[in-house]
C-alpha positions, 0 to 999 in steps of 0.5 A: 299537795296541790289544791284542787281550787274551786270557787262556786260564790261569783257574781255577775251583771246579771245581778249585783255583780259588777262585769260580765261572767266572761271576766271572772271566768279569765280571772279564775284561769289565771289564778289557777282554779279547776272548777268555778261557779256562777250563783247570782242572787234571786228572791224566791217571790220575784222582788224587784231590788238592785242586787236580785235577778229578775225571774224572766232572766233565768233563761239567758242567766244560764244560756250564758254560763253554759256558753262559757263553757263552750269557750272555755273547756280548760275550766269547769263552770257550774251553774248555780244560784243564791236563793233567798230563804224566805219562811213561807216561800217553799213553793215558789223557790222549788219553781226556780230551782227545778227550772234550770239545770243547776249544779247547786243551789246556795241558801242564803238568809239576808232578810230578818222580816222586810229588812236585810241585815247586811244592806248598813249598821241602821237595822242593828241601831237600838235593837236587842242584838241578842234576839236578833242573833237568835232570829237569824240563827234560827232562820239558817237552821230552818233554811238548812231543813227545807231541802232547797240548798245544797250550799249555806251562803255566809252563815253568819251574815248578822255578824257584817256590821261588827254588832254582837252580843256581849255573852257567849254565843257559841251555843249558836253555832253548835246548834248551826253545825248540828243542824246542817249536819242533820239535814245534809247541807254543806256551808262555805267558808266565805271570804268576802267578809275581809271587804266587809265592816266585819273584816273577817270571814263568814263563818266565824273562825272561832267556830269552824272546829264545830262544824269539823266535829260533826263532819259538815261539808264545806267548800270555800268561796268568795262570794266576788262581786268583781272578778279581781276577787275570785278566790281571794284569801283562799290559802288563808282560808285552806289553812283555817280549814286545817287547823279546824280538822278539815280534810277534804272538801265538797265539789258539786255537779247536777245537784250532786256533792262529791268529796275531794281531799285538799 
């Protein structure tokens, strides 16, 4: 059976993307997708950095992948975004995700504090790696029940710089799998971390039965910051999914999941 090829992690100029949406809209075309989505990154309190859009942007942000649409009607293209969970900024994120209309909205957790756990190997150096997987787990579960996302974006990011505990951690990911099975949210499968130091997916493979025994939704996504990436190891990634007991997979439209087998 042919899959139903969707792609809902893309990167712009309008954030920490390197080319224009128009160029990963060709890309997708031409490796065959059927749906793709837009998700720049934002942070819910306006912060100011080189890879978060500026609030002001939205309007045009959206303008243009609705214009795309327009352009490019053989493929369907979703507007969405990649909110930052930050405890404590419930109110600002429902603004931003109220102001558009958007197909989805990924959650992604990036910030342990004042610091993003993904930006280099410093933030780990000399600390308890072992707390600092129970924070970030933690941090997940509790953007999960907020009711903000309907996608969890790399859910296992802290893994990026190849830091891990030495015990077993599997307790983490139960606890994850339940948690976004408890509060409805979907996770993707994430192939950008085979460009990462990590070199494997988000989440880890290993783990991917447990979010297929508590039937979570997922989708898989590149999370391409160039538009040579858009679906990258998808079929490895279809095959994963498989293997872990995955049928079928989410697809989402005005805020809405609907299921497709793959």
């Amino acid at each position: 059976m042919t899959v139903y090829k969707t792609d809902y992690h893309i990167h712009t100029i309008f954030s920490d993307g390197r080319e224009d949406p128009e160029a990963s809209v060709l890309s997708a075309i031409a490796k065959g997708f059927r749906e793709i989505g837009f998700s720049d990154h934002i942070h819910p309190s306006g912060v100011h950095s080189k890879w978060c859009m500026d609030h002001d942007r939205l309007p045009e942000y959206a303008e243009r992948i609705v214009a795309l649409r327009r352009e490019y009607p053989e493929t369907v293209i979703r507007l969405g975004i990649e909110l930052d969970y930050i405890p404590g900024t419930t109110s600002e994120a429902l603004q931003i995700t109220e102001s558009l209309p958007f197909d989805y909205v990924i959650g992604s957790v990036h910030y342990l504090g004042d610091e993003t756990v993904d930006l280099g190997p410093g933030f780990y150096i000399g600390k308890d790696i072992d707390l600092i997987y129970e924070n970030y787990f933690n941090l997940v579960c509790e953007a999960a029940a907020t009711g903000l996302f309907d996608i969890i974006g790399h859910p296992d990011l802290v893994r990026i710089h190849r830091y891990r505990p030495e015990g077993d951690i599997s307790h983490l990911y139960r606890l994850m799998a339940a948690a976004f099975r408890i509060h409805d949210v979907a996770f993707e499968l994430n192939t950008n971390g085979r460009n990462r130091p990590l070199q494997d997916f988000y989440p880890d493979r290993r783990y991917l039965i447990f979010f297929a025994e508590q039937g979570v939704p997922v989708c898989v996504n590149s999370d391409a910051h160039f538009p040579e990436r858009v679906g990258q190891y998808f079929d490895e990634a279809y095959e994963l999914l498989r293997q872990a007991g995955y049928r079928e997979m989410a697809v989402f439209r005005n805020r809405e999941r609907y299921m497709i087998p793959f």
